[in-house]
KERO-97620 format. One record per atom (N, C-alpha, C): residue number from 1; residue in one letter; atom name; x negated, y negated, z. Coordinates in nm, 3 decimals. Layout:
<sites>
NUM  A  CA  X  Y  Z
...
</sites>
This chain:
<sites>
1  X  N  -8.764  -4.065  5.975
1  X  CA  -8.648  -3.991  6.017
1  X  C  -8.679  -3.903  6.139
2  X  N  -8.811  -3.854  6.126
2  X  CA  -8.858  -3.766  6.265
2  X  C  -8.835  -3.865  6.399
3  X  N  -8.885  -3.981  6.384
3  X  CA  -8.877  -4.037  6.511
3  X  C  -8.727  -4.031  6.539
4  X  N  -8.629  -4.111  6.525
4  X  CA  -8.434  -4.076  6.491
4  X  C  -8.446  -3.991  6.579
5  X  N  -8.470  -3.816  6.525
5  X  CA  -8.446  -3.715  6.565
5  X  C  -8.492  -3.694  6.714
6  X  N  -8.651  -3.783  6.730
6  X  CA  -8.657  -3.764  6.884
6  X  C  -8.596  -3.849  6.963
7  X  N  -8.526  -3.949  6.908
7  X  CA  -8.428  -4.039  6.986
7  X  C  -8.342  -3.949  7.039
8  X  N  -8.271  -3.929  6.952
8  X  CA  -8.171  -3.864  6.948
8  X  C  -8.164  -3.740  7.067
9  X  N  -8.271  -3.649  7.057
9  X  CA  -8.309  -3.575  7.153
9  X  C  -8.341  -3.606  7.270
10  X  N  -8.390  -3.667  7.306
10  X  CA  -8.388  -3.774  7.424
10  X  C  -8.310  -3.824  7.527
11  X  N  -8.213  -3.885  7.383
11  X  CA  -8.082  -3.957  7.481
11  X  C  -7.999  -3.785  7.499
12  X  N  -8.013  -3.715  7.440
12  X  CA  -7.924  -3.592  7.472
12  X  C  -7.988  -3.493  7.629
13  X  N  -8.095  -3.530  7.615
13  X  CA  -8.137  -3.474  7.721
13  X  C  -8.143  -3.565  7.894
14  X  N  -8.066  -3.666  7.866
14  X  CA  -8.037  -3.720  7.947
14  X  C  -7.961  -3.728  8.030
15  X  N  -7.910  -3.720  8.172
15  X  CA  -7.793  -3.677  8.220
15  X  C  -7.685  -3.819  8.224
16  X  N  -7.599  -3.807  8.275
16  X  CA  -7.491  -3.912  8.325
16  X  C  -7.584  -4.058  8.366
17  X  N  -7.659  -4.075  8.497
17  X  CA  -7.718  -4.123  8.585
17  X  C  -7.812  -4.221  8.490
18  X  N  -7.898  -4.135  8.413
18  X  CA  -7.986  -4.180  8.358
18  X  C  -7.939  -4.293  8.236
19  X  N  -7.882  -4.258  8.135
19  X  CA  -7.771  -4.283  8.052
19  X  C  -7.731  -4.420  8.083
20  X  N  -7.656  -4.415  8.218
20  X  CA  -7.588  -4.524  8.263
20  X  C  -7.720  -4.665  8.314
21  X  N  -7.856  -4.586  8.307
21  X  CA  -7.927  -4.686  8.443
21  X  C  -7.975  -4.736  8.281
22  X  N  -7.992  -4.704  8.158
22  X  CA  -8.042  -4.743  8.044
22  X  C  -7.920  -4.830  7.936
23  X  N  -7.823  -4.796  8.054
23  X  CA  -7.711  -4.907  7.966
23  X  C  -7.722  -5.067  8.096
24  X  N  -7.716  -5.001  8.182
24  X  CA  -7.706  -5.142  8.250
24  X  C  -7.853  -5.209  8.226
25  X  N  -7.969  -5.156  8.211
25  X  CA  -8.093  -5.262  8.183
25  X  C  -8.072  -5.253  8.067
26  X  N  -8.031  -5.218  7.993
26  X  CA  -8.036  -5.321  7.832
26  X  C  -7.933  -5.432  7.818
27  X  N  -7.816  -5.396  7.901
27  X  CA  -7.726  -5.493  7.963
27  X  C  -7.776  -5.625  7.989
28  X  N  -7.906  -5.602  8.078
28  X  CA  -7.950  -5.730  8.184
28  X  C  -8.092  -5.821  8.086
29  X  N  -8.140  -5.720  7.961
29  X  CA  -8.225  -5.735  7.869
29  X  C  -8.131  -5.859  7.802
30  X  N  -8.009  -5.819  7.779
30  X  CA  -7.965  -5.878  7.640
30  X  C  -7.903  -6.039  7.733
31  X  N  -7.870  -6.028  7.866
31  X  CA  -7.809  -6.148  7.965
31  X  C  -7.950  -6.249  7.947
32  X  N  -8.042  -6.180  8.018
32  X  CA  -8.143  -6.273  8.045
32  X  C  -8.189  -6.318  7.902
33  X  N  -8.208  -6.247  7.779
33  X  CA  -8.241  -6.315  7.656
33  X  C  -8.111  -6.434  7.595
34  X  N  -8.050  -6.415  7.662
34  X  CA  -7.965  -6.517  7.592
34  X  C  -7.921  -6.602  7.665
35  X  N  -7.954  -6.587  7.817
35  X  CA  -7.995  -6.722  7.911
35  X  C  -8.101  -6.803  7.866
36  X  N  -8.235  -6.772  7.834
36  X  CA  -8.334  -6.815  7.749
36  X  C  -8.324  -6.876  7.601
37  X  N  -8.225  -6.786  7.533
37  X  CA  -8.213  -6.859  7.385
37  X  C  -8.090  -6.993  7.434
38  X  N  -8.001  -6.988  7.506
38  X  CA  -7.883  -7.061  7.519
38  X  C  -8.009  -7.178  7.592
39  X  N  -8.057  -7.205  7.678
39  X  CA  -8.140  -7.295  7.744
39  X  C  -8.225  -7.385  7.641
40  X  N  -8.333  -7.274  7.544
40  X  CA  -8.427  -7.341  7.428
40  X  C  -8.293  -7.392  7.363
41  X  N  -8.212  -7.350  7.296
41  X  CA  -8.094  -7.429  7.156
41  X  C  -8.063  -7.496  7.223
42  X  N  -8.029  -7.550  7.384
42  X  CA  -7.942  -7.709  7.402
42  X  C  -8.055  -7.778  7.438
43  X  N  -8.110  -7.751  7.380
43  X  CA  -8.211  -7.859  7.433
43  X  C  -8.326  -7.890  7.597
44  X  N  -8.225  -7.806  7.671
44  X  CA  -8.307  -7.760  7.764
44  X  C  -8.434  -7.763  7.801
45  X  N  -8.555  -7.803  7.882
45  X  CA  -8.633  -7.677  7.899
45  X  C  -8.655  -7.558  7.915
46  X  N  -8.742  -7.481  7.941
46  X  CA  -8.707  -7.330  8.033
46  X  C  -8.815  -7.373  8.109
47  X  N  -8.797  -7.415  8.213
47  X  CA  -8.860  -7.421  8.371
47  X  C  -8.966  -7.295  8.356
48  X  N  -9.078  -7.301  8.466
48  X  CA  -9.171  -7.211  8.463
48  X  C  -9.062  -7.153  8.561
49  X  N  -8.974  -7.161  8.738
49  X  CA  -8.927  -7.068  8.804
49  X  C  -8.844  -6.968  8.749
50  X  N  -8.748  -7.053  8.625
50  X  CA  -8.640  -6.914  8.540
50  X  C  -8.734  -6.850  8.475
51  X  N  -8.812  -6.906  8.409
51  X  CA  -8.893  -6.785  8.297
51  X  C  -8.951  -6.680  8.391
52  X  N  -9.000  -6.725  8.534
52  X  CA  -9.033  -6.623  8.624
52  X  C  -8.982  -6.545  8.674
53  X  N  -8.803  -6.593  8.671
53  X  CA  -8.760  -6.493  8.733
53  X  C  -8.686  -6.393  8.636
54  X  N  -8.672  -6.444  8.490
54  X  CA  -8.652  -6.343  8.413
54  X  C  -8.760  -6.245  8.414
55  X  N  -8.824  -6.342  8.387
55  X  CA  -8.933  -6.211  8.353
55  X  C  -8.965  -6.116  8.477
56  X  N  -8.929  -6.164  8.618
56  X  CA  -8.922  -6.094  8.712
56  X  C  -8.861  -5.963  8.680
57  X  N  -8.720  -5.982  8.703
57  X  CA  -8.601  -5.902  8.668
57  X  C  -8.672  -5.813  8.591
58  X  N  -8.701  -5.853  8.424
58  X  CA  -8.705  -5.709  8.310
58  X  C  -8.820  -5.637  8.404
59  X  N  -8.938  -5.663  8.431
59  X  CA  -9.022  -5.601  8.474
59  X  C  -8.960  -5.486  8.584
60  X  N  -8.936  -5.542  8.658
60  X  CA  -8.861  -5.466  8.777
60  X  C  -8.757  -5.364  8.734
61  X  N  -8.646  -5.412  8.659
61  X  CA  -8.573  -5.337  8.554
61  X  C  -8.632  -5.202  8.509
62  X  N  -8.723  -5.224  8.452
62  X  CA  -8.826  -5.121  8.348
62  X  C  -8.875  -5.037  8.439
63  X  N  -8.949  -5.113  8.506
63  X  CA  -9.015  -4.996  8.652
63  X  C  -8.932  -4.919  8.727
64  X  N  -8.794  -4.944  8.752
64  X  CA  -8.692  -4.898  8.832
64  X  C  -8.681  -4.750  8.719
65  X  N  -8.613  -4.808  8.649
65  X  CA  -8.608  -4.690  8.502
65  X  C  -8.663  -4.615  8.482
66  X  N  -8.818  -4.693  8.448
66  X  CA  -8.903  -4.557  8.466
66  X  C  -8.945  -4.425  8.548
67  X  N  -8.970  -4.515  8.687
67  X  CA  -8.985  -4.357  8.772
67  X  C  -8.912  -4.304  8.801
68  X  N  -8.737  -4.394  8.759
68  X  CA  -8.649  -4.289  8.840
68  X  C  -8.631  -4.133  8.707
69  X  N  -8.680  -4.203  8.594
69  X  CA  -8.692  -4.089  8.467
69  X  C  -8.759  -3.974  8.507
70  X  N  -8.896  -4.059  8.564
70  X  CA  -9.027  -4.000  8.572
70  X  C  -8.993  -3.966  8.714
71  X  N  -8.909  -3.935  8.821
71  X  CA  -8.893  -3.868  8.898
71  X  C  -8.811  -3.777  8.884
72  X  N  -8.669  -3.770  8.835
72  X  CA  -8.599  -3.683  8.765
72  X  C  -8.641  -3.583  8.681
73  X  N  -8.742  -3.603  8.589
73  X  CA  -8.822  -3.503  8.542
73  X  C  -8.907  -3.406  8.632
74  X  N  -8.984  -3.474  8.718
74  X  CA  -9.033  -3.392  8.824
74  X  C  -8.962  -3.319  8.881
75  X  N  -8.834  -3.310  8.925
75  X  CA  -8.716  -3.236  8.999
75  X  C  -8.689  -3.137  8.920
76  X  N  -8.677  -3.158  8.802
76  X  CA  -8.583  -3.044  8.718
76  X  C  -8.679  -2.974  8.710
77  X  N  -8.829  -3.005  8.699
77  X  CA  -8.930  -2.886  8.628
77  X  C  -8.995  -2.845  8.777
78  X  N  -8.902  -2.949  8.894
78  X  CA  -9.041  -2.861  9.028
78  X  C  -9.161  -2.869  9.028
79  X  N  -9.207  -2.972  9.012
79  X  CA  -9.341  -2.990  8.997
79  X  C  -9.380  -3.019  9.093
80  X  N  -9.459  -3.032  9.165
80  X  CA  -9.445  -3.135  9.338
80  X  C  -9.579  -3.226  9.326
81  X  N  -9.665  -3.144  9.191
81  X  CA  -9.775  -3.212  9.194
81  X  C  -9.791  -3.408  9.110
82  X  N  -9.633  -3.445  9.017
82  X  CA  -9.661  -3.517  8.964
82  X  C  -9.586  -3.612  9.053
83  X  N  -9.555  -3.583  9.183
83  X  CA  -9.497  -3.700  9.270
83  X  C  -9.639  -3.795  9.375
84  X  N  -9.743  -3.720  9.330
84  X  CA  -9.878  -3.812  9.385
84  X  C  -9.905  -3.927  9.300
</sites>
């Protein structure tokens, strides 16, 4: 239940911006996984270039997310030292 609670705290401490950039990549999480499951169930292959470029995307996704978190945090607390 403790963990919950730091969810919870988390997403509350989040502004508008942030919020929104963690709805559209789970958005693009749940597209590209079900480009992948829809491809394996018809029978499909999954090509090595799509699996690359999914997997492109989440990566990039995640990293975008992250520093813009992990830069936003730096701003609010003024830090200047954790932008090296």
């Amino acid at each position: 239940m403790a963990n919950f609670r730091n969810i919870l705290k988390f997403r509350a401490s989040l502004g508008p911006v942030e919020q929104a950039q963690i709805v559209a990549s789970t958005a693009v999480v749940v597209t590209l996984v079900t480009i992948v499951v829809v491809r394996l169930t018809s029978g499909h292959t999954l090509e090595l270039l799509l699996f690359g470029s999914v997997l492109t995307v989440g990566v990039f996704g995640f990293i975008i997310v992250f520093f813009t978190l992990k830069l936003d945090a730096c701003l609010k607390n003024k830090n200047k030292n954790c932008l090296h």
